[in-house]
C-alpha positions, 0 to 999 in steps of 0.5 A: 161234809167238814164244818168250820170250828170257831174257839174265841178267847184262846190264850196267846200263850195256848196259841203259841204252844200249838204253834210251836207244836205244829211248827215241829210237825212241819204242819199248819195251826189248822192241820195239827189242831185238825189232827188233834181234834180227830185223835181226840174224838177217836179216844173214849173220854176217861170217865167213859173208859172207867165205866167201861172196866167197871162194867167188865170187872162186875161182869166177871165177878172177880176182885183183888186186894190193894195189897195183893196189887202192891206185893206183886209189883213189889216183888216184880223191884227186888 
């Protein structure tokens, strides 16, 4: 079941970015935020998406130098 979301002390400036924003979309504020919102939810939070390459670069036991990183995209601009 939707629950209501209540956000006191918004900017009016914030407000009338994400006005303009959903005004683009041909939205309303309550359909673009809605929409934010759930785009927002469905993205892991970063902290939790580095851990996440964290753990699976442990698990495979492998490792590269910064500077074997930077040569190969060095190489990849001549």
């Amino acid at each position: 079941m939707p629950v209501q979301i209540t956000i006191r002390g918004v900017p009016e400036e914030v407000r009338d970015t994400l006005a303009a924003r959903a005004a683009l979309k041909r939205q309303s504020m309550q359909e673009y935020l809605r929409a934010e919102l759930v785009r927002m939810a469905e993205r892991p939070t970063l902290d939790s998406w580095l851990d996440e390459v964290r753990r699976r670069k442990d698990a495979a036991g492998t490792s590269i130098a910064t500077s074997e990183i930077l040569d190969a995209r060095d190489a990849d601009r001549r």
